[in-house]
C-alpha positions in Angstrom: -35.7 -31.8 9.4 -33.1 -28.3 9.6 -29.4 -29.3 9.5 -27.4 -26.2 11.4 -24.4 -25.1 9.6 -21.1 -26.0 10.6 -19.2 -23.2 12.1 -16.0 -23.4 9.5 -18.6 -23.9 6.9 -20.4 -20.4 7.5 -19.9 -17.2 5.6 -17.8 -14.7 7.3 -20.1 -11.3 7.9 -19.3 -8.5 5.8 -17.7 -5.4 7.0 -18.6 -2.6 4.9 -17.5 0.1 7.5 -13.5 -1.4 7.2 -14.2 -1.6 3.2 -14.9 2.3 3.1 -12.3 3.2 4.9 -9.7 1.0 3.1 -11.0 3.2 0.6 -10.5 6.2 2.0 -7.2 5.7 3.1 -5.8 4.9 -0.7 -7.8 8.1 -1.8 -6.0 9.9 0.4 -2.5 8.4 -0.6 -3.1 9.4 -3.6 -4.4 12.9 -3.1 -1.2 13.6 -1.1 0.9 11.7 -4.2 -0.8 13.8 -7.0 -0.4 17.3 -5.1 2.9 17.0 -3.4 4.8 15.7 -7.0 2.8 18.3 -8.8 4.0 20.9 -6.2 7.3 19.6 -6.0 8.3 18.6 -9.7 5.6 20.8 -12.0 8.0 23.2 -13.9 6.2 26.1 -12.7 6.9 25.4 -9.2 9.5 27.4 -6.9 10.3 24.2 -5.4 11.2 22.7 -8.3 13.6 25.6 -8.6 14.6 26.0 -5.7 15.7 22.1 -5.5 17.5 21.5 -9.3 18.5 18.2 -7.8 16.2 14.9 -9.1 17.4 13.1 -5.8 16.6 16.0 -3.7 13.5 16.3 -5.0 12.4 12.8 -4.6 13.6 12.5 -1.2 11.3 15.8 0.0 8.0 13.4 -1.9 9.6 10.1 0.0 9.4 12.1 3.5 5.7 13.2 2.6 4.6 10.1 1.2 6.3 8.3 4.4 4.9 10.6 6.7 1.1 10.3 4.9 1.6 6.7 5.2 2.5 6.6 8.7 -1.1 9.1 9.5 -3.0 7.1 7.6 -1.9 4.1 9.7 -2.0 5.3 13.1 -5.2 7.8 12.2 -8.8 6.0 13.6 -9.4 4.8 9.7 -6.2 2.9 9.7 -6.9 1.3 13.3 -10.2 0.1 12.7 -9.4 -1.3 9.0 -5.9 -2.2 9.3 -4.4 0.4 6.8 -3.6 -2.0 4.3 -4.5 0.2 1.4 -2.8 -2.5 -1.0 -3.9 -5.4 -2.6 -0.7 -7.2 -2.2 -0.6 -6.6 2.0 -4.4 -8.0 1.7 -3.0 -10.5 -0.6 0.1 -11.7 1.5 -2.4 -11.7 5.0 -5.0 -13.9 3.1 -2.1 -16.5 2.7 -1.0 -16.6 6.4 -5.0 -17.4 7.0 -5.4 -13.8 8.9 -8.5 -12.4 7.1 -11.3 -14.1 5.6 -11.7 -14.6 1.8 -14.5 -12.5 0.9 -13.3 -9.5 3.0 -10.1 -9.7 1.6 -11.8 -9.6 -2.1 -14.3 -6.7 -1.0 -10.5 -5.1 0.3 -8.9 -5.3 -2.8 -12.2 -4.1 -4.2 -12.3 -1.3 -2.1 -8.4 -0.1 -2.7 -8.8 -0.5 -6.4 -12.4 2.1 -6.2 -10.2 4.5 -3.8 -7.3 4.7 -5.9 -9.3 5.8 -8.7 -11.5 8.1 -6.5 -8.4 9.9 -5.5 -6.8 10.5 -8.8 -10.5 11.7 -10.1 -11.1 14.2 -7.0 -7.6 15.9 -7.7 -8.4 15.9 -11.9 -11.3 17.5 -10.9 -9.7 20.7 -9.5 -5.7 20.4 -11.2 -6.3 18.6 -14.1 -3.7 20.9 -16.3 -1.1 20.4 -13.8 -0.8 16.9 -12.7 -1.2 16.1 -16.9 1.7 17.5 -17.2 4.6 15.3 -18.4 6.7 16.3 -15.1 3.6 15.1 -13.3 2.1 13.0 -15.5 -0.8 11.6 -12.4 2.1 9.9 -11.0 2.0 6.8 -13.3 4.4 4.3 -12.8 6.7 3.2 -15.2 9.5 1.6 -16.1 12.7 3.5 -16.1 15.7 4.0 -18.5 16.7 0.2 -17.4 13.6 -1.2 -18.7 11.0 -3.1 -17.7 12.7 -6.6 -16.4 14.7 -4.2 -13.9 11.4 -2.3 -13.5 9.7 -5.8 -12.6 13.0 -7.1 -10.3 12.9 -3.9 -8.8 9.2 -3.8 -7.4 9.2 -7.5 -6.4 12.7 -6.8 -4.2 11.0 -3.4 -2.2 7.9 -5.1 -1.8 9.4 -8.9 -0.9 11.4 -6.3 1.6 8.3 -4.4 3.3 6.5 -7.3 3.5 9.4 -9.2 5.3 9.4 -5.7 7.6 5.9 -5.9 8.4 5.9 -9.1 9.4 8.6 -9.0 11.6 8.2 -5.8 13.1 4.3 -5.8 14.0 4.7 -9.3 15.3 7.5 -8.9 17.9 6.1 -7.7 21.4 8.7 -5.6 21.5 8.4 -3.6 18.5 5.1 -3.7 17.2 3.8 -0.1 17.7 6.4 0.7 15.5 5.2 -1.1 12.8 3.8 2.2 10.7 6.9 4.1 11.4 9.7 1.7 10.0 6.7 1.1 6.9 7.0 4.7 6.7 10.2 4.9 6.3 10.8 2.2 4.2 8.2 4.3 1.5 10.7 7.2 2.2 13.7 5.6 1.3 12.2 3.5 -1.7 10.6 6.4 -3.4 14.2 8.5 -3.5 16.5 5.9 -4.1 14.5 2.7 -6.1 11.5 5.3 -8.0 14.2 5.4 -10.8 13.9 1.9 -11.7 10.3 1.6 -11.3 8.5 4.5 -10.9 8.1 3.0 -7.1 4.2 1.7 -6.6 4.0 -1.6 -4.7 0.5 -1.4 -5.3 -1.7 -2.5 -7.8 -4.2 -0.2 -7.0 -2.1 2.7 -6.6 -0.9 2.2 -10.4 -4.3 1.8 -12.2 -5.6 5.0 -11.8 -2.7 6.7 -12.9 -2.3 4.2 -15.6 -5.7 4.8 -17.2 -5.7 8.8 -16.8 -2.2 9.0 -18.2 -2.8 6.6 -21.0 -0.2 4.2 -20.1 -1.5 1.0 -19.6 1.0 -0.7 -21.1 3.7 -1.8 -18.4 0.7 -2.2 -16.0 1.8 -5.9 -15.8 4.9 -5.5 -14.0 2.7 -3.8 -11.2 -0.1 -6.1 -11.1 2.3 -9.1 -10.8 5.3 -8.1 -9.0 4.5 -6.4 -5.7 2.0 -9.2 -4.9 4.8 -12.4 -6.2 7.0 -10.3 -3.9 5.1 -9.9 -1.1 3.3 -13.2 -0.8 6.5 -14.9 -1.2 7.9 -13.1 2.1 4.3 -14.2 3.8 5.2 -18.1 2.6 8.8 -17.8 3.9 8.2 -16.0 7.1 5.5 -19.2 7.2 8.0 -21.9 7.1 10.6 -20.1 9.3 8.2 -19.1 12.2 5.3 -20.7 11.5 1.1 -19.9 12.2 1.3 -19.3 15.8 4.0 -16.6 15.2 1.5 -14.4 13.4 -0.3 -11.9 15.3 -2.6 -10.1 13.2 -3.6 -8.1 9.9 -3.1 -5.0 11.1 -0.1 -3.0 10.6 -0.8 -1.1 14.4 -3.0 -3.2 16.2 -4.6 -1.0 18.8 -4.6 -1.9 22.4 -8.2 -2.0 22.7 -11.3 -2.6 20.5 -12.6 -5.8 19.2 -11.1 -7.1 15.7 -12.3 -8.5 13.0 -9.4 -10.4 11.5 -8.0 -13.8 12.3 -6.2 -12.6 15.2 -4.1 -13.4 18.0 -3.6 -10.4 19.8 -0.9 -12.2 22.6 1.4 -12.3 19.2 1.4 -8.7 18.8 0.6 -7.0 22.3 
């Protein structure tokens, strides 16, 4: 006697093609990190000459790093996956019930193996420059406030993008924009917040860095605050719109193409 398996009991397939390009996309995030702050604040730059001010200077990363966030999202790799490149996004999406269990662990897995990927490609060819202390492989730390700002800091920016993404990409409206006003927000945070924090968001973004630049010690504050901060807007934006409100996991859901996260594309179309 067989006994078929329920259909909620069963095992969601795995999607290895969406895992690699998750980890691509961080690798990439952090290729573009490590050169452009190397380029932009290694003493022996011009630009660094040329720009003497810290808040110009962050503000010319915040537009790359925006504008490599918003590629990455709209590029083919961020349609099919999602672009969540973070743990906390995959983290705050597993709560609303919009991605199955084990591909949000093999996600997180993924992000964590392409954040180190990209910090080890760009070591490979620039490791005297971005080990610099002006560089220093863009670890994230706590600034001159210390590290209970640091930590209020990173859960407000990423309590706010979470609240962003969830009510831009799941208004008909304004859901195409979705990776531009993300974009932005990455602009804007790393100029005005990366003084407190260092500006991560991203568990995975910070561990590489971390490890290479030998300071592990505040890693805490970014393995617990961006993903308390963003899970907590993914529990409020639960109890003030509810389930059928939520569209989908990905930040641009394209118009066409099958999907393989809990989705509802009438929510975000």
């Amino acid at each position: 006697m067989t006994f078929a398996t329920p259909a909620a009991t069963r095992l969601s397939p795995l999607h290895w093609r969406e895992y690699v390009l998750e980890a691509l996309e961080l690798a990439c995030f952090m290729v573009s990190a490590l050169t452009m702050t190397a380029l932009v604040e290694h003493p022996a730059s011009p630009v660094r000459h040329a720009l003497p001010n810290a808040i110009e200077r962050r503000g010319l990363i915040g537009v790359a790093m925006g504008l490599t966030a918003a590629l990455i999202i709209y590029s083919p790799w961020g349609r099919r996956s999602g672009a969540h490149f973070n743990p906390s996004v995959t983290l705050a999406f597993l709560r609303l019930g919009k991605i199955a269990g084990r591909d949000a662990l093999c996600y997180v897995l993924a992000q964590f193996t392409g954040g180190l990927a990209g910090v080890l490609m760009v070591a490979a060819v620039l490791r005297s420059v971005i080990s610099d202390p002006a560089v220093n492989y863009v670890a994230t730390v706590p600034g001159t406030a210390g590290s209970a700002i640091a930590f209020l800091a990173e859960l407000f920016i990423s309590f706010g993008m979470m609240t962003t993404i969830l009510l831009v990409s799941n208004s008909a409206k304004y859901s195409r924009l979705t990776g531009v006003i993300g974009a932005c927000l990455v602009a804007v945070y790393i100029t005005v917040e990366a003084p407190l924090s260092g500006m991560s968001m991203n568990p995975a973004r910070s561990l590489a860095p971390a490890l290479a630049a030998g300071r592990t010690d505040p890693l805490w504050i970014y393995f617990a605050a961006p993903p308390i901060g963003m899970l907590l807007a993914a529990e409020l934006y639960l109890r003030l719109y509810g389930h059928t409100k939520i569209g989908c996991a990905k930040l641009h859901h394209p118009s066409a193409g099958s999907c393989h996260f809990h989705c509802t594309k009438e929510a975000t179309t």
